[in-house]
PDB file of N, CA, C and O in Angstrom:
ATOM      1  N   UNK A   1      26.888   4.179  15.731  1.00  0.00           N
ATOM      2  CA  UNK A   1      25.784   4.628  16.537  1.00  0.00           C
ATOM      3  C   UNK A   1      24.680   5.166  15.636  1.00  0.00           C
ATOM      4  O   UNK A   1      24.966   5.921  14.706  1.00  0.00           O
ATOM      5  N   UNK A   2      23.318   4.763  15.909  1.00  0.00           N
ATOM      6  CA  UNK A   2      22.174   5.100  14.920  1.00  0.00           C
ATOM      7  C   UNK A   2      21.556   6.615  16.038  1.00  0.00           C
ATOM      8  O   UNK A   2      21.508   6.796  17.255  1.00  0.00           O
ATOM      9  N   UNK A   3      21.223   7.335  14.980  1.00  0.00           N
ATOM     10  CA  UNK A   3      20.976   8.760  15.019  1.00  0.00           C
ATOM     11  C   UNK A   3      19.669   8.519  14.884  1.00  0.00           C
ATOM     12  O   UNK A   3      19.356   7.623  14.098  1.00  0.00           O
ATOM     13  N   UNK A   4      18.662   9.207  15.566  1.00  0.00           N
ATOM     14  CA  UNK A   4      17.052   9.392  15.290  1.00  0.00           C
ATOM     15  C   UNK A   4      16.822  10.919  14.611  1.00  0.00           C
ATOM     16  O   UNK A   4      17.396  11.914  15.054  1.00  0.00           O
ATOM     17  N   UNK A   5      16.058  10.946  13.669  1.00  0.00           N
ATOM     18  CA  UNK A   5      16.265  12.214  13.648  1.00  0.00           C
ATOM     19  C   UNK A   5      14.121  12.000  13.109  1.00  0.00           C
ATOM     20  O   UNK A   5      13.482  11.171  12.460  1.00  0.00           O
ATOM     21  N   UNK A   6      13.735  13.464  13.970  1.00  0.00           N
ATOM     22  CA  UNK A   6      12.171  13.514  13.706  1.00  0.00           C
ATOM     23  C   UNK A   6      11.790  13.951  12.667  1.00  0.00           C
ATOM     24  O   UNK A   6      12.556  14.780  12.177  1.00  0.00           O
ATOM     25  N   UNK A   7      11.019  13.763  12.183  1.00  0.00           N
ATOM     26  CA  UNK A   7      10.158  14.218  11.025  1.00  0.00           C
ATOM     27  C   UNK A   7       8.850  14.879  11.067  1.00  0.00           C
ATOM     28  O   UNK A   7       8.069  14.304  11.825  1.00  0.00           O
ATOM     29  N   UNK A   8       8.337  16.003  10.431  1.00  0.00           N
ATOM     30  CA  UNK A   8       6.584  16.326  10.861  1.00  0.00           C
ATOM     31  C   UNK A   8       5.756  15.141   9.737  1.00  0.00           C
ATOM     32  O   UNK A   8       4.546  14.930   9.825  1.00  0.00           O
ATOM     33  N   UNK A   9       6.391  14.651   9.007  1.00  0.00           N
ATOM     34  CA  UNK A   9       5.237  14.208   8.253  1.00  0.00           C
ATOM     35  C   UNK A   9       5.638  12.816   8.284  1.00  0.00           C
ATOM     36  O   UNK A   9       6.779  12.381   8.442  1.00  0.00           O
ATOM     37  N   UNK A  10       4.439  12.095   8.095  1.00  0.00           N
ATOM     38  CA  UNK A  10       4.574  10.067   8.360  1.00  0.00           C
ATOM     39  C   UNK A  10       5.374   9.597   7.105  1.00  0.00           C
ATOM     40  O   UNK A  10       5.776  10.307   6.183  1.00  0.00           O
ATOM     41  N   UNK A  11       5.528   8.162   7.274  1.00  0.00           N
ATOM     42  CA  UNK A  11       6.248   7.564   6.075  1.00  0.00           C
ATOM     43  C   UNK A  11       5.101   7.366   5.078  1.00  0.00           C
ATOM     44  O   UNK A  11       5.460   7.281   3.903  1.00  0.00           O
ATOM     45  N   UNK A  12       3.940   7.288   5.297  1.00  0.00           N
ATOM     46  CA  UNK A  12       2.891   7.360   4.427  1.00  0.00           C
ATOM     47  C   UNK A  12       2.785   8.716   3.417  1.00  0.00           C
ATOM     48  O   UNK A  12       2.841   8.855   2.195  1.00  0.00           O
ATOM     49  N   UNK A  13       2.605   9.625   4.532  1.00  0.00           N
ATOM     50  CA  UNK A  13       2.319  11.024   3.424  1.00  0.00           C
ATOM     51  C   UNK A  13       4.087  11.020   2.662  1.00  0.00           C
ATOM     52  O   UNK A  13       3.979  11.608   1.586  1.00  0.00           O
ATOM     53  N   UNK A  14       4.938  10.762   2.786  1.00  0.00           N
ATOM     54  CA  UNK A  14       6.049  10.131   2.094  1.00  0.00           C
ATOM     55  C   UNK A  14       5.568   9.738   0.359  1.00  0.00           C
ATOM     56  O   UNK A  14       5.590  10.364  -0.701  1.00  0.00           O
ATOM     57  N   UNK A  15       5.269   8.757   0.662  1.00  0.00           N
ATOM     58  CA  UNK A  15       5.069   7.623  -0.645  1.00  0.00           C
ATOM     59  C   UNK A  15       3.507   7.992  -0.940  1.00  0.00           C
ATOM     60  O   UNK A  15       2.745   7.073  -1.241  1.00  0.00           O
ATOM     61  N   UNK A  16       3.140   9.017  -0.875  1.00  0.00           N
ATOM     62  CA  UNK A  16       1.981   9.780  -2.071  1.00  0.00           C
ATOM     63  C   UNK A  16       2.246  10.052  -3.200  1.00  0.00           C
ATOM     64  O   UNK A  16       3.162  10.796  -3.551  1.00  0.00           O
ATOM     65  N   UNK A  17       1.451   9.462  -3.929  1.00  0.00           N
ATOM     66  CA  UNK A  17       1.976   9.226  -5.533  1.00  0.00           C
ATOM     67  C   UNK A  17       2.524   7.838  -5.884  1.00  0.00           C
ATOM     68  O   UNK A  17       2.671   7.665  -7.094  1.00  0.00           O
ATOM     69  N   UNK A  18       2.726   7.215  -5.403  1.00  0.00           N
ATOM     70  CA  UNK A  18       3.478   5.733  -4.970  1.00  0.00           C
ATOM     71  C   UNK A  18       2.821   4.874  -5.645  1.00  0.00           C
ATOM     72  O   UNK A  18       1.606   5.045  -5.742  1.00  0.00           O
ATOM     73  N   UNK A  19       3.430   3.754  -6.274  1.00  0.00           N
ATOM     74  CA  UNK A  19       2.299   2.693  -6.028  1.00  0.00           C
ATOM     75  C   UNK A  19       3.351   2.190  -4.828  1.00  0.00           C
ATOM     76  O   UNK A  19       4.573   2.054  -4.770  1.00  0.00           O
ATOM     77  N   UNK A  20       2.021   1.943  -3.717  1.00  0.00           N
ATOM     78  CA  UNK A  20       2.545   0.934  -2.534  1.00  0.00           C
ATOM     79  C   UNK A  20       1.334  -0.174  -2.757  1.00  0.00           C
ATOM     80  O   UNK A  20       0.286  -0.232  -3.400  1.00  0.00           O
ATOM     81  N   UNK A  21       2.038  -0.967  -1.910  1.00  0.00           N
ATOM     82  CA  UNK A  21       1.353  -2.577  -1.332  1.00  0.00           C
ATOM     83  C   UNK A  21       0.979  -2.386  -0.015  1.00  0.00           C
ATOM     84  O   UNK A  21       1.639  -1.551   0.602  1.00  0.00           O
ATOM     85  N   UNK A  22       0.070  -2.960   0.579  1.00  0.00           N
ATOM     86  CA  UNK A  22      -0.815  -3.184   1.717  1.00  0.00           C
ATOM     87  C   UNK A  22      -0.870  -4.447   2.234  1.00  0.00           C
ATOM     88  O   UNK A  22      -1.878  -5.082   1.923  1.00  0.00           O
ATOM     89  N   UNK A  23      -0.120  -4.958   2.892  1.00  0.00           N
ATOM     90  CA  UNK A  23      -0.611  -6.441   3.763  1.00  0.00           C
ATOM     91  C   UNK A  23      -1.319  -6.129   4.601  1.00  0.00           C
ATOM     92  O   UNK A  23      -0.746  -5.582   5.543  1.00  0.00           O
ATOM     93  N   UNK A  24      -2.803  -6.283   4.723  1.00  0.00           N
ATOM     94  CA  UNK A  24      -4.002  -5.810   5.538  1.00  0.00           C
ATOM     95  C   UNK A  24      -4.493  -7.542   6.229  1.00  0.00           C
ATOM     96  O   UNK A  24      -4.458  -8.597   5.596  1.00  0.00           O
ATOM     97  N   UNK A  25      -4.822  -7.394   7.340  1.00  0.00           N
ATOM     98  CA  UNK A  25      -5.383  -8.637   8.008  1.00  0.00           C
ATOM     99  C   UNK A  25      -5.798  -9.699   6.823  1.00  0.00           C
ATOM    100  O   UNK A  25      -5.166 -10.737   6.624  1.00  0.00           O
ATOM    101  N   UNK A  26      -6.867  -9.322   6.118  1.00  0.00           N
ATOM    102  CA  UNK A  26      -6.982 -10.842   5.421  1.00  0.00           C
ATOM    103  C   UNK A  26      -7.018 -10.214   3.865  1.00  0.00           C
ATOM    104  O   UNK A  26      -8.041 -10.417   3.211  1.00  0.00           O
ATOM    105  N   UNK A  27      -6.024  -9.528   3.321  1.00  0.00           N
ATOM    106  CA  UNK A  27      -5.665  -9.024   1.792  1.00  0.00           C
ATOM    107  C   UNK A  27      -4.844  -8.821   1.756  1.00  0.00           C
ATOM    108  O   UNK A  27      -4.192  -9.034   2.779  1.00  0.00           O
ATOM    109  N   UNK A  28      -4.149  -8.235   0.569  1.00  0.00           N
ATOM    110  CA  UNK A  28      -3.476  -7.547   0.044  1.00  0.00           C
ATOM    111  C   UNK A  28      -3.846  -6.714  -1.109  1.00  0.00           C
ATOM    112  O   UNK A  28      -4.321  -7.115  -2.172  1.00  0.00           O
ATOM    113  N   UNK A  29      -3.483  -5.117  -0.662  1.00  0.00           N
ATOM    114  CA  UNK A  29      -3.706  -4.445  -1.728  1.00  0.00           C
ATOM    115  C   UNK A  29      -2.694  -3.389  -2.229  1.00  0.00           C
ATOM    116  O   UNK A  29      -1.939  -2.807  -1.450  1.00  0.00           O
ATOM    117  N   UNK A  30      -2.715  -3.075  -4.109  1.00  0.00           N
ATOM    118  CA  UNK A  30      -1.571  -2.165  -4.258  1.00  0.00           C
ATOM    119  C   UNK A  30      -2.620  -0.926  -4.881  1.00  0.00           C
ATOM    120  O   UNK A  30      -3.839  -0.758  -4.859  1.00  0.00           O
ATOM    121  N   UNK A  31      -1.453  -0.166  -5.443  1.00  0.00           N
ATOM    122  CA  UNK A  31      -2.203   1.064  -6.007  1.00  0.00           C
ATOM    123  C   UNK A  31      -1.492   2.498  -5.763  1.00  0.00           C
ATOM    124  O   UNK A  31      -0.736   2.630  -4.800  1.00  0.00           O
ATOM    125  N   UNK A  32      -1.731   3.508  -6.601  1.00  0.00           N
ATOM    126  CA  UNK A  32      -1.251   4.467  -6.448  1.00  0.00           C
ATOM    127  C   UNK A  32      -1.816   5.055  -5.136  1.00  0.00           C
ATOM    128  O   UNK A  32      -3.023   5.077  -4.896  1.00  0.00           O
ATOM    129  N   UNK A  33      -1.056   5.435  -4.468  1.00  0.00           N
ATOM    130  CA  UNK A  33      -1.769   6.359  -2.626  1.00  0.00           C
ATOM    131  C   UNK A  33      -1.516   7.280  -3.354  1.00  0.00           C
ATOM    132  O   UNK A  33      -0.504   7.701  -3.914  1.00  0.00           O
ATOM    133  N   UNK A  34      -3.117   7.714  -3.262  1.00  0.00           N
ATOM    134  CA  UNK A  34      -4.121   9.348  -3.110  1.00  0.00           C
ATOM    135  C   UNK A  34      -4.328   9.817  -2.313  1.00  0.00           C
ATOM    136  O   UNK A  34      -4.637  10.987  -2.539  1.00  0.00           O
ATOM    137  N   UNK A  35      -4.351   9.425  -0.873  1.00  0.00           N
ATOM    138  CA  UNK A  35      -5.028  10.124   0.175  1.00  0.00           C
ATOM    139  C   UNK A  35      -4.157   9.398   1.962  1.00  0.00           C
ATOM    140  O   UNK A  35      -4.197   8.209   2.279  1.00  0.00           O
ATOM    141  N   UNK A  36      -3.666  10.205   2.571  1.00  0.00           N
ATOM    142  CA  UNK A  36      -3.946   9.241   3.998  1.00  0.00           C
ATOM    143  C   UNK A  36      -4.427   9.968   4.807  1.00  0.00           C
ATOM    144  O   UNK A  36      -3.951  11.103   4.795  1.00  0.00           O
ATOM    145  N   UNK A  37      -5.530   9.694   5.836  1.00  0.00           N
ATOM    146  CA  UNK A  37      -5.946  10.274   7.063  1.00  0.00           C
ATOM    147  C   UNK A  37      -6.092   9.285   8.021  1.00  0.00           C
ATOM    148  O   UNK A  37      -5.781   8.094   8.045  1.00  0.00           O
ATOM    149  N   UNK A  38      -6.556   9.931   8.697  1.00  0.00           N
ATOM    150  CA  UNK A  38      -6.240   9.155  10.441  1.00  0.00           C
ATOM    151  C   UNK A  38      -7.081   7.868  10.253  1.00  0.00           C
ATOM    152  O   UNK A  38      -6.932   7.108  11.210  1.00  0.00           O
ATOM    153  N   UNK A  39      -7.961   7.379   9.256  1.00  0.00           N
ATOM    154  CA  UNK A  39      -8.940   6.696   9.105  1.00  0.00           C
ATOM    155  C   UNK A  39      -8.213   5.352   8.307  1.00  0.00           C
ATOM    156  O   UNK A  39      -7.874   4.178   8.457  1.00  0.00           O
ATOM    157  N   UNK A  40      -8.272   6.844   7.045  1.00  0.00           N
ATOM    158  CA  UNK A  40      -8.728   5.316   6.026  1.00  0.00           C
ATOM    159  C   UNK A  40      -7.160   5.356   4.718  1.00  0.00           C
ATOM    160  O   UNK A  40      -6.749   6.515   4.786  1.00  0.00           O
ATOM    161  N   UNK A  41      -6.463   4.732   3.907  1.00  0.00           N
ATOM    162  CA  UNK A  41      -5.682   5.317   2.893  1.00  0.00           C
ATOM    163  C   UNK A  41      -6.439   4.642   1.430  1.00  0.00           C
ATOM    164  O   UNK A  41      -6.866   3.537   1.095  1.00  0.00           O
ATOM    165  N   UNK A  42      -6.272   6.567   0.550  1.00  0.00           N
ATOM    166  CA  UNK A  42      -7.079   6.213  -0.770  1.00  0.00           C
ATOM    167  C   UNK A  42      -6.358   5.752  -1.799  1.00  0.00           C
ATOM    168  O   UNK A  42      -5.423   6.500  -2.083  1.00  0.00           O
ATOM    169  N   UNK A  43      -6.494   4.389  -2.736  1.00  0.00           N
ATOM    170  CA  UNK A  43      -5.737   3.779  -3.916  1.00  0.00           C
ATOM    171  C   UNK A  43      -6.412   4.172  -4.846  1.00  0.00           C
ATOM    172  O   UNK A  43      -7.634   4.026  -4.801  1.00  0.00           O
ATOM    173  N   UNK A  44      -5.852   4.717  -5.828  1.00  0.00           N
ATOM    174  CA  UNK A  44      -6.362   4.605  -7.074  1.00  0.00           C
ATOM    175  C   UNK A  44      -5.830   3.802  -8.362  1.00  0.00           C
ATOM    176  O   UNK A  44      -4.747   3.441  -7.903  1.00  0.00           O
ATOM    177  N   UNK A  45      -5.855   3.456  -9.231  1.00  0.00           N
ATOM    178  CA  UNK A  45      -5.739   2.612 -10.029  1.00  0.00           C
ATOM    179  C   UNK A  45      -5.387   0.924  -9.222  1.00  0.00           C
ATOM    180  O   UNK A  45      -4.615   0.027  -9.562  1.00  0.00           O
ATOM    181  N   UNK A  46      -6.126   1.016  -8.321  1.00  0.00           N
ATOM    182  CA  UNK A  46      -6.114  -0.386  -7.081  1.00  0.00           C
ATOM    183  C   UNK A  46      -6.254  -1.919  -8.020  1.00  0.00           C
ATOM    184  O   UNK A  46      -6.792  -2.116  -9.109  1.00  0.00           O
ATOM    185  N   UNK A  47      -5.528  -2.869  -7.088  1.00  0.00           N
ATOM    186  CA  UNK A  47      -5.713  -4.004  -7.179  1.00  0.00           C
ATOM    187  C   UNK A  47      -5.760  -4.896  -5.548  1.00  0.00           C
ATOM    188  O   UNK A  47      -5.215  -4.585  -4.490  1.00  0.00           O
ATOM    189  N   UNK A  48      -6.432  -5.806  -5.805  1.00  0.00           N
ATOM    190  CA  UNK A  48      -6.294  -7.076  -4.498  1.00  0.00           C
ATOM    191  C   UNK A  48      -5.789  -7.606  -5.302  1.00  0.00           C
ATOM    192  O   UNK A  48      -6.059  -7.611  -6.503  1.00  0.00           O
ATOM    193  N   UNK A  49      -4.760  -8.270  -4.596  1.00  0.00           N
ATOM    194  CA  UNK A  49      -3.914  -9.625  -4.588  1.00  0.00           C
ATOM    195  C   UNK A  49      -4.441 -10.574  -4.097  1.00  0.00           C
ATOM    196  O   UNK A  49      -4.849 -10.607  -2.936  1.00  0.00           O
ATOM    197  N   UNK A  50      -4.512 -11.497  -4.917  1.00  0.00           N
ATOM    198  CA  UNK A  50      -5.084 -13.141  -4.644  1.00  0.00           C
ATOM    199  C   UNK A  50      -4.003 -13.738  -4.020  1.00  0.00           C
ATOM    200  O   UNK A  50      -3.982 -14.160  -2.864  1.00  0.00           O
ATOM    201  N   UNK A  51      -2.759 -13.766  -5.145  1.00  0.00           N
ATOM    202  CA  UNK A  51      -1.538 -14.645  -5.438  1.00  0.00           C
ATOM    203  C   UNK A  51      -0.242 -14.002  -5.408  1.00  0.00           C
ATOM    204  O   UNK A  51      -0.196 -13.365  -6.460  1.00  0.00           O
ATOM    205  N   UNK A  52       0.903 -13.812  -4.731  1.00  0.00           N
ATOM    206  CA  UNK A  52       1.439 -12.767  -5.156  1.00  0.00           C
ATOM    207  C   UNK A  52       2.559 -13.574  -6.447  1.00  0.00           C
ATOM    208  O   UNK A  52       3.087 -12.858  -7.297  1.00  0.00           O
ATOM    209  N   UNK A  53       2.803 -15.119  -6.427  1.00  0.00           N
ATOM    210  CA  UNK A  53       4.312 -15.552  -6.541  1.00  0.00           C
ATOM    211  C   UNK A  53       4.914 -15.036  -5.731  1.00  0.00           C
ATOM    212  O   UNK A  53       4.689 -14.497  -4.647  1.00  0.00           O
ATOM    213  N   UNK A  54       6.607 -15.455  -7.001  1.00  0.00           N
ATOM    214  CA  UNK A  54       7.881 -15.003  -6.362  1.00  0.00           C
ATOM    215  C   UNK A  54       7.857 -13.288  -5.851  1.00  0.00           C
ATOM    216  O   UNK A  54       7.249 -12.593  -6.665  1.00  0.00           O
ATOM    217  N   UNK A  55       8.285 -12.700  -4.932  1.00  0.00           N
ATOM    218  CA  UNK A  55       8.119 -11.340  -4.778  1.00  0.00           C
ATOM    219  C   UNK A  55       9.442 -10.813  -5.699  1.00  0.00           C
ATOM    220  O   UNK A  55       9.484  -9.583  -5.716  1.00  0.00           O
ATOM    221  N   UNK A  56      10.427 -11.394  -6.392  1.00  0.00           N
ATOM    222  CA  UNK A  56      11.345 -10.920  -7.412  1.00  0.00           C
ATOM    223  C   UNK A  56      10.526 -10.994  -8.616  1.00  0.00           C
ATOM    224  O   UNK A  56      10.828 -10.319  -9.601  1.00  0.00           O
ATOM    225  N   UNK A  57       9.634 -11.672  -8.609  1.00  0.00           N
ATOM    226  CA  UNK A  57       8.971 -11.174 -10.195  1.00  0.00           C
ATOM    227  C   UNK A  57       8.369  -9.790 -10.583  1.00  0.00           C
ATOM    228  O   UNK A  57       8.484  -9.160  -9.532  1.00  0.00           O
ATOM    229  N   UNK A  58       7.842  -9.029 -11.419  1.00  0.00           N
ATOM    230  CA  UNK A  58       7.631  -8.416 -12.071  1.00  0.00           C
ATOM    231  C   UNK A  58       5.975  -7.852 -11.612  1.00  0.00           C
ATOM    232  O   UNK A  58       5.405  -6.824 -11.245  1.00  0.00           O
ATOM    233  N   UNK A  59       5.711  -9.171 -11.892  1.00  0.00           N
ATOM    234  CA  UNK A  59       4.239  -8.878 -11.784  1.00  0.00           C
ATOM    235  C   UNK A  59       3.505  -9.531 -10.959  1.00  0.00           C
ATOM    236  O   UNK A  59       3.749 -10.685 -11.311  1.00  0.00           O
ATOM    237  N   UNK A  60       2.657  -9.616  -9.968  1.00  0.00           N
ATOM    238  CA  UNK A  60       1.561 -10.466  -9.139  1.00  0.00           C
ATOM    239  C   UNK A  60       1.371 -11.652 -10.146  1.00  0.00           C
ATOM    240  O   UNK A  60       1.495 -11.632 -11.371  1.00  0.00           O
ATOM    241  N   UNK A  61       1.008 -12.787  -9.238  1.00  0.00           N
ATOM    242  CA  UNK A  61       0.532 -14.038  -9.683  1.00  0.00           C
ATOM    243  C   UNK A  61      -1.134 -13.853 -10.110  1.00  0.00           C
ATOM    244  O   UNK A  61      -1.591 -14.075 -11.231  1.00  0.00           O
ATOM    245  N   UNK A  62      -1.683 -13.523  -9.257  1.00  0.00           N
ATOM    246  CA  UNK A  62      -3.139 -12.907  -9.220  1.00  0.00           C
ATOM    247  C   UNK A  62      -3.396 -11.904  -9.258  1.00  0.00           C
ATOM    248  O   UNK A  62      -3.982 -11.867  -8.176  1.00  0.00           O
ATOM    249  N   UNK A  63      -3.480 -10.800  -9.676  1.00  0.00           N
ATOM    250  CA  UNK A  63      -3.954  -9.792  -8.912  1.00  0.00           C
ATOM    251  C   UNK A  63      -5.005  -8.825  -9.703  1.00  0.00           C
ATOM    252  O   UNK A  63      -4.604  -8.283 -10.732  1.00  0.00           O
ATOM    253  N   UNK A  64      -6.253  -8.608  -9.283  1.00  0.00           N
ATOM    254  CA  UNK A  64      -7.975  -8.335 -10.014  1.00  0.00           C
ATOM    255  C   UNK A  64      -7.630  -6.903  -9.973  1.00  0.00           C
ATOM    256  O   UNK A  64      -6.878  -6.636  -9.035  1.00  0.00           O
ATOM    257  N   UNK A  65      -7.904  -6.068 -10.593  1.00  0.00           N
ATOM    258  CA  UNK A  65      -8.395  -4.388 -11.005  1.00  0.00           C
ATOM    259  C   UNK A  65      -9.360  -4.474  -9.833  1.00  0.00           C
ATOM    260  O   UNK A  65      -9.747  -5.538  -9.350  1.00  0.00           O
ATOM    261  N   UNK A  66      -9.684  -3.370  -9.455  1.00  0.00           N
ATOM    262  CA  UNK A  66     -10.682  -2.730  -8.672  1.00  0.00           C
ATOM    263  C   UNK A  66     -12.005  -2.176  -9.753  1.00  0.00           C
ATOM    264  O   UNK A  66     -11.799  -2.316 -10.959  1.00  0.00           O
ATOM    265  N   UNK A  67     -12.998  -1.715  -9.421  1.00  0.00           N
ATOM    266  CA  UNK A  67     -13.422  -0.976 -10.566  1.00  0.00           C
ATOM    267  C   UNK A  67     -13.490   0.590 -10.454  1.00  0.00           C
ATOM    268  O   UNK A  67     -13.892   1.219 -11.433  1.00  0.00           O
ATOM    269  N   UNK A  68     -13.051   1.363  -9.111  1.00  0.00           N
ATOM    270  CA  UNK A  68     -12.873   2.306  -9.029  1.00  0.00           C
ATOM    271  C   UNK A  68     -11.455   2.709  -7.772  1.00  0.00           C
ATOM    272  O   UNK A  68     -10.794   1.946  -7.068  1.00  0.00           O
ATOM    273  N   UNK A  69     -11.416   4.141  -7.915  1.00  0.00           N
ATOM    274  CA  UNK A  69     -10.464   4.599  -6.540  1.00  0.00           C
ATOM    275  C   UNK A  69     -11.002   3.418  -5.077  1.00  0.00           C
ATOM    276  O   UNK A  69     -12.183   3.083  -4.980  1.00  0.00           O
ATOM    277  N   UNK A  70     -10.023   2.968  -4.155  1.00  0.00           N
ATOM    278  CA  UNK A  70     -10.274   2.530  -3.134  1.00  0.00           C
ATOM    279  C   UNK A  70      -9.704   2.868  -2.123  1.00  0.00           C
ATOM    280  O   UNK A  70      -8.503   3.129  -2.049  1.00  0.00           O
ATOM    281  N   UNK A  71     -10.955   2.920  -0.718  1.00  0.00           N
ATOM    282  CA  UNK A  71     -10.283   2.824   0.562  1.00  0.00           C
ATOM    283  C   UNK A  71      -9.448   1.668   1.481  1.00  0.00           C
ATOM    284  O   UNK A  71     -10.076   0.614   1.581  1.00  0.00           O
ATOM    285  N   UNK A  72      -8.525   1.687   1.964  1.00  0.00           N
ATOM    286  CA  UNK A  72      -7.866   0.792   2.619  1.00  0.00           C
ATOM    287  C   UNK A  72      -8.002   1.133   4.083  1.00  0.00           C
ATOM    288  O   UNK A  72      -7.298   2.104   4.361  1.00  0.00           O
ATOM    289  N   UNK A  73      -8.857   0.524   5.381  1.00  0.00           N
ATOM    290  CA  UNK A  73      -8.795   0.979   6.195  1.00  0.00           C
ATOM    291  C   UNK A  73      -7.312   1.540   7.353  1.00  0.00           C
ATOM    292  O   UNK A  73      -6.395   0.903   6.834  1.00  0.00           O
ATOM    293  N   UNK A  74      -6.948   1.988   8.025  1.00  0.00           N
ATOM    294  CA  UNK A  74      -5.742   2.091   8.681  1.00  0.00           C
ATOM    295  C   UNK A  74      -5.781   0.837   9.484  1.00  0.00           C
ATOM    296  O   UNK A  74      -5.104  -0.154   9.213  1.00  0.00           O
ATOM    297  N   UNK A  75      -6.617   0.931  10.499  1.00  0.00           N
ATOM    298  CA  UNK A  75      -5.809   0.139  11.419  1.00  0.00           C
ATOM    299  C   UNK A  75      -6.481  -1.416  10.912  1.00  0.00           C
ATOM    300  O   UNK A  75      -7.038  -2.040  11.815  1.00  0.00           O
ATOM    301  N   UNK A  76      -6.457  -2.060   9.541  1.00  0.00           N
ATOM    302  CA  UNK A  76      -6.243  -3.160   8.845  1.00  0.00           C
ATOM    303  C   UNK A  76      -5.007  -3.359   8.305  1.00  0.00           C
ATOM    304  O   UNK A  76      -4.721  -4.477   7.875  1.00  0.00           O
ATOM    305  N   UNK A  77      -4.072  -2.278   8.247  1.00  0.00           N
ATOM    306  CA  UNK A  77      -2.601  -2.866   8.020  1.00  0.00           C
ATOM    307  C   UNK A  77      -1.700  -3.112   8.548  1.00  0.00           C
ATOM    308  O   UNK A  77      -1.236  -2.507   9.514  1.00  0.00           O
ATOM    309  N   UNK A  78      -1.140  -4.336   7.860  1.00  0.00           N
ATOM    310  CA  UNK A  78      -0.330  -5.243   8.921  1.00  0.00           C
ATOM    311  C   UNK A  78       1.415  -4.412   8.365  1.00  0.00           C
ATOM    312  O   UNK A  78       2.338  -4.317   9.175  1.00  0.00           O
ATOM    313  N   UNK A  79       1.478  -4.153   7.609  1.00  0.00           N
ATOM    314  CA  UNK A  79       2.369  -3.691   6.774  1.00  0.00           C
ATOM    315  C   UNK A  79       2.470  -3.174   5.621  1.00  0.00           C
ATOM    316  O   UNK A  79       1.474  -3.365   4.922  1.00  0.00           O
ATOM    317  N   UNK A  80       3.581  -2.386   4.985  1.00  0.00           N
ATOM    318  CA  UNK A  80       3.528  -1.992   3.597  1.00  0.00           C
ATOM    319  C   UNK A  80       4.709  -1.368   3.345  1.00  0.00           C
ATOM    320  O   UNK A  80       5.541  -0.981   4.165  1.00  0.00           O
ATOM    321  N   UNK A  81       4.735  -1.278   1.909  1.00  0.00           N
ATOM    322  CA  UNK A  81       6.281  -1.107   1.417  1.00  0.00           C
ATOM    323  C   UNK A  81       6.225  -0.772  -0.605  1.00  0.00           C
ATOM    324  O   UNK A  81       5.356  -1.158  -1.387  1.00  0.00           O
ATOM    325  N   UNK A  82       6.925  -0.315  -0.776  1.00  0.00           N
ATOM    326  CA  UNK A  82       7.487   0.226  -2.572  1.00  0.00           C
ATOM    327  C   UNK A  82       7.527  -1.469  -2.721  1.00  0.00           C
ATOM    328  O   UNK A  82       7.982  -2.063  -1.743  1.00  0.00           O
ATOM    329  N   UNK A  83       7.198  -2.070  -3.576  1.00  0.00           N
ATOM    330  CA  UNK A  83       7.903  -3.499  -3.906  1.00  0.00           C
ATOM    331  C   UNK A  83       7.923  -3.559  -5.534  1.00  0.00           C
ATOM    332  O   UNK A  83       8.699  -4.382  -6.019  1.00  0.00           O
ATOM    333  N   UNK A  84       7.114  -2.733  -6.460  1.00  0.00           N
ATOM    334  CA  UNK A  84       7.705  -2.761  -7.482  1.00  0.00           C
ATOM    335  C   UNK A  84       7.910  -1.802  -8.359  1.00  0.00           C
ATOM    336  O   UNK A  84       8.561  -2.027  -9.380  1.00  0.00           O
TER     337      UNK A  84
END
């Protein structure tokens, strides 16, 4: 039998400090999470993903530097997760 048990804080404010990944409507983005609010979540040392490859590899197939901290809007993500 699965147990629920509540939490005060999201799985986001969780993985602050993180690098997470972002499957957003038409991107993908990773980066260390700096920030989440009801809005927007802040990456810093960010990348978009072009390409990802195999998701067992190491490293993105594509993936461009940002040139500064970035916003990721909220309700543009389709998903997200630790992946490397």
């Amino acid at each position: 039998m699965k147990k629920i048990i509540e939490v005060n804080e999201s799985t986001l404010d969780n993985m602050l400090g993180e690098i997470v990944t972002f499957f957003c409507a038409n991107y993908i983005y990773t980066g260390k999470l700096m920030e989440v609010n009801s809005t927007y979540l802040m990456l810093s040392d960010a990348s978009i993903v072009y390409e990802t490859g195999a998701f067992d590899n190491k490293q993105w197939q594509d993936a461009q530097k940002l040139p500064c901290d970035w916003c990721v809007m909220i309700n543009a993500v389709e998903s997200f997760g630790i992946l490397k």
